[in-house]
C-alpha positions as CSV (number, residue, x, y, z in Angstrom):
1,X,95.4,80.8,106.2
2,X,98.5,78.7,106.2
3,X,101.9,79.5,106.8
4,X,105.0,77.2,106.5
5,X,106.6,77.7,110.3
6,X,106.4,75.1,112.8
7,X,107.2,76.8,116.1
8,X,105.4,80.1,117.0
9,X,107.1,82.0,119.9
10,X,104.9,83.7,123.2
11,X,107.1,86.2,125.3
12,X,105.8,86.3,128.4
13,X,106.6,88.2,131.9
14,X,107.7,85.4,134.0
15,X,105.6,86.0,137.2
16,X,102.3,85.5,134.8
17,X,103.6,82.4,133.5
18,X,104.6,80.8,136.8
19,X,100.7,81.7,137.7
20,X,99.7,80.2,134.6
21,X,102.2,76.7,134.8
22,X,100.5,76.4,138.1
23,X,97.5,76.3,136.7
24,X,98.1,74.3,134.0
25,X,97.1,76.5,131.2
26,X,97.9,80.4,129.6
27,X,94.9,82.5,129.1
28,X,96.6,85.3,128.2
29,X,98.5,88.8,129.3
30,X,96.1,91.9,129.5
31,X,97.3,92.5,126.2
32,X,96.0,89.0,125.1
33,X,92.9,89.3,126.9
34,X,91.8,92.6,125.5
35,X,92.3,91.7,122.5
36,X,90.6,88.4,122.2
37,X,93.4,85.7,121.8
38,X,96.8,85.3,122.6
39,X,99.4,87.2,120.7
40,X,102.3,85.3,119.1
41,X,104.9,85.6,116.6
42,X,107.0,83.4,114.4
43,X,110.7,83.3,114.1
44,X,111.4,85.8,111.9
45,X,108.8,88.4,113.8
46,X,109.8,87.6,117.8
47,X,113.0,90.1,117.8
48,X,110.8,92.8,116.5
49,X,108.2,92.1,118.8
50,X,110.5,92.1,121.7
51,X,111.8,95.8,120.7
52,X,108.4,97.3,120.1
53,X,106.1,95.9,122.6
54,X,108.7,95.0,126.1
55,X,111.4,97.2,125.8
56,X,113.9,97.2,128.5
57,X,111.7,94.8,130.4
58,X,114.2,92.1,132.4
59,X,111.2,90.2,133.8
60,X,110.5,87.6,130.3
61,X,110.5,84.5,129.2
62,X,110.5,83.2,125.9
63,X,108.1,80.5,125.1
64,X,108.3,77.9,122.5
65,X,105.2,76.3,121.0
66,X,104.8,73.9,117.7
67,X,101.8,75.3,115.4
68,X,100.2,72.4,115.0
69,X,99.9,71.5,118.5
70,X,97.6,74.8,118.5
71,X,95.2,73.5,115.2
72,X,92.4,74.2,114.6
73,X,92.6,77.4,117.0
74,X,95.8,79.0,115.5
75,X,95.0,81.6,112.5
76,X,97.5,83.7,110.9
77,X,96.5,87.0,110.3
78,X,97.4,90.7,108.9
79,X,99.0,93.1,111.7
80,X,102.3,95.2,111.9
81,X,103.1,96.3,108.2
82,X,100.8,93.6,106.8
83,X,102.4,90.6,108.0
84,X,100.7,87.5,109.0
85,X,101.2,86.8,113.0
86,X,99.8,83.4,114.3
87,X,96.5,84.8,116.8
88,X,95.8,82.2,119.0
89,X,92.1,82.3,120.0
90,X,91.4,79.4,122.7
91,X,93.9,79.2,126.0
92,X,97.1,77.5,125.8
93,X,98.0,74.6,127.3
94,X,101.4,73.9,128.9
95,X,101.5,70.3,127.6
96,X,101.9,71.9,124.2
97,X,104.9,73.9,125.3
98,X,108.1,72.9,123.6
99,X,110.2,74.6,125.9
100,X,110.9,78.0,127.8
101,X,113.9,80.0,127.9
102,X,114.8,83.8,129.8
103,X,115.0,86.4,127.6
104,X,117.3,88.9,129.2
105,X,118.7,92.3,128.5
106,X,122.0,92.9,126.6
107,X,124.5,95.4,127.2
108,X,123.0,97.5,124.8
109,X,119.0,97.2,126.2
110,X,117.7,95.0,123.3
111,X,117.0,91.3,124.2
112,X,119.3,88.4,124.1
113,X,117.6,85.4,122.1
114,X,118.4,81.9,122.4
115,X,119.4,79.8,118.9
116,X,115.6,79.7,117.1
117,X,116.9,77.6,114.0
């Protein structure tokens, strides 16, 4: 299934991505690994995500990744309330990486996102 956004969004702890950058490759939080691919969400989902899943952690980063440098191992699929969230099922490499930003706490415990438009 298709869906019209371009960059998905990974929020990571950052001591598991600095292991991962050194290796040169993501295979995934325990989360992603018990699962069976990595967990992502698109613009309009990553607040949300942050709020339900990593609330009042002070340890993430958010990652940036363009969709299509995930094809053919990107599918969108049906999860919280039926909305599609991009499931990536293959590691991801860091050369695909757009960029990486900290994702701190606000005064008022709910994350602090950089400019996603």
């Amino acid at each position: 299934m298709s869906n019209p956004v371009t960059i998905v969004y990974k929020i990571v702890g950052e001591e598991l991505w600095r292991q991962a950058a050194r290796k040169g490759i993501f295979t995934g939080s325990a989360a992603d690994l018990a699962d069976g691919f990595i967990h992502l969400s698109a613009q309009d989902q990553v607040a949300a995500t942050a709020a339900r899943h990593f609330c009042g952690r002070r340890d993430l980063l958010l990652v940036a990744i363009p969709a299509t440098a995930l094809a053919p191992s990107l599918r969108w699929e049906v999860s919280r309330q039926g909305a599609l969230f991009p499931h990536l099922y293959a590691d991801l490499p860091m050369d695909s990486v757009l960029w990486v930003k900290p994702l701190p706490l606000g005064p008022n415990d709910r994350h602090v996102f950089p400019d996603l438009s």
